[in-house]
Structures are given as structure tokens and as C-alpha cells.
PAKE-191117 format. One record per residue (C-alpha): z, y, x; residue in three letters; residue number from 1. Coordinates in steps of 0.5 Angstrom, whole numbers, plus 500, padded with zeros to 3 digits. Example, Ala and Ser with C-alpha at 12.3 -4.5 7.8 and 13.67 -1.06 7.14 Angstrom:
2
SITE   z   y   x type seq
SITE 516 491 525  ALA   1
SITE 514 498 527  SER   2
This chain:
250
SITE   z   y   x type seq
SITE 349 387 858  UNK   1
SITE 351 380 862  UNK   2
SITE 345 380 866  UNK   3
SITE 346 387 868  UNK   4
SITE 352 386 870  UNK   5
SITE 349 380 874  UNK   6
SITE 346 384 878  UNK   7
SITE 351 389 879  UNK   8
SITE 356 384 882  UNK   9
SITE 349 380 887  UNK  10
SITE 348 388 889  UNK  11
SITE 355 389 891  UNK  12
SITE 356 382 895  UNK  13
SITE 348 384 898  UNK  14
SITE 352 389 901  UNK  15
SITE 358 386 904  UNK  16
SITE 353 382 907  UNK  17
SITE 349 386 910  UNK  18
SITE 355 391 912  UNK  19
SITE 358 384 916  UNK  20
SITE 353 385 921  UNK  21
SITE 356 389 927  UNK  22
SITE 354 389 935  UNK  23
SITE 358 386 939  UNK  24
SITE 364 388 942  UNK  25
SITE 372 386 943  UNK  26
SITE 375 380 942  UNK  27
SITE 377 379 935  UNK  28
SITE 385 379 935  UNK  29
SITE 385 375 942  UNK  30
SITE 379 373 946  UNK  31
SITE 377 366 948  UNK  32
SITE 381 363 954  UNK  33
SITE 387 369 953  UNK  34
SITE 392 363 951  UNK  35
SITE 394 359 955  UNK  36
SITE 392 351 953  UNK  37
SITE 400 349 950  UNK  38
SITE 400 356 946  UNK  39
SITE 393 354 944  UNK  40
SITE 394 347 941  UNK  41
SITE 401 349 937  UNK  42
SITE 398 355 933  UNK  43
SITE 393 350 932  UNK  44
SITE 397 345 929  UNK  45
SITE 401 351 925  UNK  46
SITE 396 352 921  UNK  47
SITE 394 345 918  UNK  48
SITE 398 345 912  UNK  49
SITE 396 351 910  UNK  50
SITE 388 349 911  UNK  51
SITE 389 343 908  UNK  52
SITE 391 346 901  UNK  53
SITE 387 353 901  UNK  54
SITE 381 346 902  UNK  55
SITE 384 342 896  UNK  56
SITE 384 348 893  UNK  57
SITE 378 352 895  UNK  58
SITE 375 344 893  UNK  59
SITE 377 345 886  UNK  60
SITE 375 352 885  UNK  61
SITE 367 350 886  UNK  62
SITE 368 343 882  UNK  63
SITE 371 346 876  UNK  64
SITE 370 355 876  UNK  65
SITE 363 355 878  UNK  66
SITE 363 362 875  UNK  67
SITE 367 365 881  UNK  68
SITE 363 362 886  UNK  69
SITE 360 370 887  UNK  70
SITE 367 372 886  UNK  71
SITE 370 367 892  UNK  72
SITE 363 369 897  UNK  73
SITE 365 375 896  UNK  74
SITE 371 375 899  UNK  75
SITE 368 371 905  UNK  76
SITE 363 377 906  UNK  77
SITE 369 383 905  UNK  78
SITE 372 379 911  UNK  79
SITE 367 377 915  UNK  80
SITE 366 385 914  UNK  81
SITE 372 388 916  UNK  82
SITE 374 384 921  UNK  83
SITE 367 385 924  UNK  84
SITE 370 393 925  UNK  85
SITE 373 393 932  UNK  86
SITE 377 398 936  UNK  87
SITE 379 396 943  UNK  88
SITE 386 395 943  UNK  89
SITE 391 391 948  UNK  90
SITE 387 388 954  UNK  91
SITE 385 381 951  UNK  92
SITE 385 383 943  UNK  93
SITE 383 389 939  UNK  94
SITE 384 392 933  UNK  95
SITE 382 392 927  UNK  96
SITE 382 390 918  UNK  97
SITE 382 384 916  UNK  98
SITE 379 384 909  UNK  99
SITE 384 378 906  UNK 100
SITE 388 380 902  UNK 101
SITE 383 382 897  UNK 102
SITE 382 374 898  UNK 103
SITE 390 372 897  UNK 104
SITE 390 377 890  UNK 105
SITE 385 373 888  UNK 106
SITE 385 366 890  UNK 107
SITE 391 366 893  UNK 108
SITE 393 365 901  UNK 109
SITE 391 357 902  UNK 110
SITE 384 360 900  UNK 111
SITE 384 366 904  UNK 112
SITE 387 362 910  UNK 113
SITE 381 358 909  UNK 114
SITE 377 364 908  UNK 115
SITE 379 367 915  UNK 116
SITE 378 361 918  UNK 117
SITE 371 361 917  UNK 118
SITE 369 368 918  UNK 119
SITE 373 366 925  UNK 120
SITE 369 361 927  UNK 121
SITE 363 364 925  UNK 122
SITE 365 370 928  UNK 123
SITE 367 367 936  UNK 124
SITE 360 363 936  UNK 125
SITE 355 368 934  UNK 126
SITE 359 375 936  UNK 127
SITE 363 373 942  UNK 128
SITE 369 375 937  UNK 129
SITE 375 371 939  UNK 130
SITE 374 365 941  UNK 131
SITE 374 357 939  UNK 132
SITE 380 355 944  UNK 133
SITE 384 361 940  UNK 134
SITE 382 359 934  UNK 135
SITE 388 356 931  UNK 136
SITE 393 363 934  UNK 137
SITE 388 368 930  UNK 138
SITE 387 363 924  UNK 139
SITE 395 363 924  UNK 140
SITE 396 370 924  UNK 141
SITE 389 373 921  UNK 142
SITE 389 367 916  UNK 143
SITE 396 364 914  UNK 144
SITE 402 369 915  UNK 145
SITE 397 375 914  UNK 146
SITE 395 372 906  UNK 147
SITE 402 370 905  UNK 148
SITE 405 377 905  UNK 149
SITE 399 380 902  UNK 150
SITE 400 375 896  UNK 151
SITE 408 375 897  UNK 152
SITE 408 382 895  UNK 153
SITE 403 383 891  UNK 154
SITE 406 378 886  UNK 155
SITE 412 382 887  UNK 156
SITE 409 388 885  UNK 157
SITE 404 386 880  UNK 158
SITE 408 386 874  UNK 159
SITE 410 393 874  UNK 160
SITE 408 397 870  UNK 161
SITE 403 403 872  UNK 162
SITE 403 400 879  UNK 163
SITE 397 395 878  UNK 164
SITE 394 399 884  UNK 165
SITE 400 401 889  UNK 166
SITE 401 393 889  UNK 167
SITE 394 392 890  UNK 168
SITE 394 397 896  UNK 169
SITE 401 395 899  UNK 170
SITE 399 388 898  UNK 171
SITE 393 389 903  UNK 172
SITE 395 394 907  UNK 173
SITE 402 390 909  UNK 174
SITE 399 384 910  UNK 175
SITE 393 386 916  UNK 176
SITE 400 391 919  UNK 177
SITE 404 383 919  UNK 178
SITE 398 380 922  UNK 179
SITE 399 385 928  UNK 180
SITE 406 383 929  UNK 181
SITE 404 376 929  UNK 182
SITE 399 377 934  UNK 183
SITE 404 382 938  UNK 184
SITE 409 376 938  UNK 185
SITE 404 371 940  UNK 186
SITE 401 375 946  UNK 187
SITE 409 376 948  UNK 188
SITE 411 368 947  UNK 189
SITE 405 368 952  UNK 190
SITE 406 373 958  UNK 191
SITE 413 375 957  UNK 192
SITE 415 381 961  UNK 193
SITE 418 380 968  UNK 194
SITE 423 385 966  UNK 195
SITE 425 385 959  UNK 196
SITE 422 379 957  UNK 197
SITE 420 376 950  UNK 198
SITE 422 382 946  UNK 199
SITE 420 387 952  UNK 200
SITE 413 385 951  UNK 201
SITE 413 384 944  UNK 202
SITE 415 392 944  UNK 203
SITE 409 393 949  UNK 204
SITE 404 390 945  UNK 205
SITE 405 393 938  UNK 206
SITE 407 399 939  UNK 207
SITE 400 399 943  UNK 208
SITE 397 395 936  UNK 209
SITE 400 401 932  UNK 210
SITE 396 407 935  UNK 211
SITE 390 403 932  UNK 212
SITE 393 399 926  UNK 213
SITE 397 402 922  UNK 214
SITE 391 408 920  UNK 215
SITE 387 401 920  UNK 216
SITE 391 399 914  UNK 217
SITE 391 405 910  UNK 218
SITE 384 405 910  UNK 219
SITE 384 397 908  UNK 220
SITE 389 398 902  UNK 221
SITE 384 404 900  UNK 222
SITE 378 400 900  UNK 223
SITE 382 393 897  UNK 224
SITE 383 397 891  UNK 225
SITE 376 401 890  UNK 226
SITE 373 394 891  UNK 227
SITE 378 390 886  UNK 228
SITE 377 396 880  UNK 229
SITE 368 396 882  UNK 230
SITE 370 388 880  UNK 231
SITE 375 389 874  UNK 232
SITE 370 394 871  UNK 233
SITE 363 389 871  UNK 234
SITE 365 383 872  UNK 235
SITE 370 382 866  UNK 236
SITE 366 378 862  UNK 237
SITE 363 374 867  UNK 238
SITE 369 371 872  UNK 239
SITE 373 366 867  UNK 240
SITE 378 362 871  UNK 241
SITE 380 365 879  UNK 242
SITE 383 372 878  UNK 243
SITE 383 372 870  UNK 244
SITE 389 374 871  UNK 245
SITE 387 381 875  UNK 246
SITE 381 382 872  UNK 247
SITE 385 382 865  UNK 248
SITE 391 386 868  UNK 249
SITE 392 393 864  UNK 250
């Protein structure tokens, strides 16, 4: 039975892998040499108290849960994969999932940030998506704001009974529309409007992200749960320590 599960779990994580890979297209969020270099080198530094805890913990994960290594892999290919599925949005970004509050539920939002950093950088040197100049601004809002919502919420929500899967679905769909707000306030700290300004420009762009995102999040919030059932269902038995607490929820 054990075994059987095995293969289901190293199935399904083949897949999201093979799924991950898409052609070439947009830039993720905000594409290389958009920012300006000052914008660039704060967001950056904004994200390393969350890097440095998501690796501290991501370190311990692998030393001590080696069983939720698959589980943690997984993760990191859910990202990679929707996160690669672009529609052109506002010049210089593009809309599209990001797959990490699957990995904030499970692991937490540290590991996510770590998770989206990752997938990011891989992403800006072999797909053209982003950029390493923006890396930190994307990190910030696809890694560090988007993940502490999804986990904010989903911890809020999780204890309610008979609301296991609107947690769930609230959590991931919530965190990737905060993502987008923190791109939009990016993109307007950074070209303000000559008229109205910051909030002016913040406006333009997330009102042009919301045609795109806010369908975008639905379906993500659809997928995250599917995804987290597939596992509760077969991997019960074999996940021990990281998301023990999930895979056991009733």
C-alpha cells in the first residue's frame, strides 16, 4: 500500500514538473532593467529577514523531515508551474498564478519566500521571465507579502469547522490578488503619475492587473485545493512531520 502510494505521490510531482515548462513569453511580474537601480537595491534588502528564516527553516526540514522532501519538491514545482502561465498585462509585467500558497499552508510563508526565490531566478536565467536586476521587487511581493497573507488567512480560517476547503481556497486565491497590489504599489512608488501622482498610478495599474488576476485567483484557489485533497487522500501515511497538522485536519 506504502509503495503504491509512493508512486502516486512521484506521479503526480512528474507532472508538475513536466507541466512547469512553457514557452517563453512576458516578464514575470516586473521585467529586467524596468525598476530603477534605488528601487531595486530596497526591495532587495526587504526581503532578507524573510529569506533568512524561510532557509533556517527550509535547512531544518531537510535535516530532520527527510519524508517531506517530495512534499516540499512538489511545492516548488506547483510554483515554478503556474507562475510560468503569463498573460500580458500592464507594460513591463504580466498576469499570472503563483502557486505559493499551496507552500505557505504547508510549510509556512519563510519556506514559500525561499520557494518563490528560487523559481524566480531560475525563471529570469532560462525563460527570460523577470529579471535578475528586479529579482528582489518580485521576491518581495510573489515571496514575502503574497505567502504571509495566504498563511494569515489560512490560519485564521482553518479552525472552523466545516471550512477546511474555503480556507484553503481564501488562502491562495487572497494571497496571489495581494501580490498584485504589492506589484501595483511597486510599479507607482516607481513611475508615479504626473497628475495624480503615487495613488493615481497605483489605480492605473491595478485596476489594468484586476481584468487579468482576479479570474487568475479564482482559479488558483480551485487548483490549491484539488491539490492539497490528492495529497490528504494518498499521502497521509507517508508525510510524518511538515504539513502533519493539514494532512490530518478533519
Amino acid at each position: 500500500m506504502k509503495q503504491q502510494t509512493n508512486k502516486k505521490l512521484i506521479l503526480a510531482y512528474t507532472l508538475l514538473l513536466g507541466f512547469s515548462f512553457s514557452p517563453v513569453a512576458y516578464g514575470m511580474h516586473i521585467m529586467e532593467g524596468f525598476l530603477p537601480v534605488q528601487w531595486c537595491v530596497a526591495w532587495g534588502v526587504l526581503c532578507l529577514p524573510a529569506l533568512y528564516l524561510g532557509f533556517k527553516k527550509m535547512s531544518r526540514i531537510v535535516r530532520q523531515e527527510q519524508q517531506t522532501i517530495m512534499l516540499l519538491a512538489m511545492a516548488g514545482a506547483f510554483t515554478f508551474m503556474l507562475s510560468a502561465l503569463k498573460i500580458p498585462s500592464v507594460t513591463g509585467s504580466s498576469s499570472h498564478m503563483t502557486g505559493l500558497g499551496f507552500a505557505a499552508i504547508l510549510f509556512g510563508p519563510w519556506v514559500a519566500s525561499v520557494l518563490a526565490l528560487i523559481v524566480l531566478f531560475f525563471q529570469a536565467l532560462l525563460l527570460a521571465h523577470g529579471g535578475l536586476t528586479t529579482l528582489g521587487a518580485n521576491t518581495f511581493s510573489m515571496g514575502v507579502v503574497g505567502p504571509l497573507v495566504a498563511f494569515g488567512i489560512y490560519s485564521l480560517l482553518k479552525g472552523k469547522k466545516g471550512n477546511r476547503k474555503l480556507a484553503i481556497f481564501l488562502a491562495a486565491a487572497l494571497g496571489d490578488l495581494a501580490t498584485y497590489l504589492v506589484t501595483s504599489f511597486q510599479l507607482a512608488l516607481a513611475f508615479p503619475s504626473a497628475s495624480g501622482g503615487i495613488l493615481a498610478s497605483f489605480g492605473k495599474f491595478a485596476g489594468v492587473f484586476a481584468l487579468t488576476q482576479v479570474p487568475l485567483a479564482i482559479i488558483e484557489g480551485i487548483l490549491t485545493v484539488v491539490l492539497i485533497n490528492v495529497i490528504t487522500a494518498y499521502g497521509k501515511d507517508y508525510f510524518t512531520e511538515t504539513g502533519k497538522e493539514l494532512l490530518s485536519y478533519e
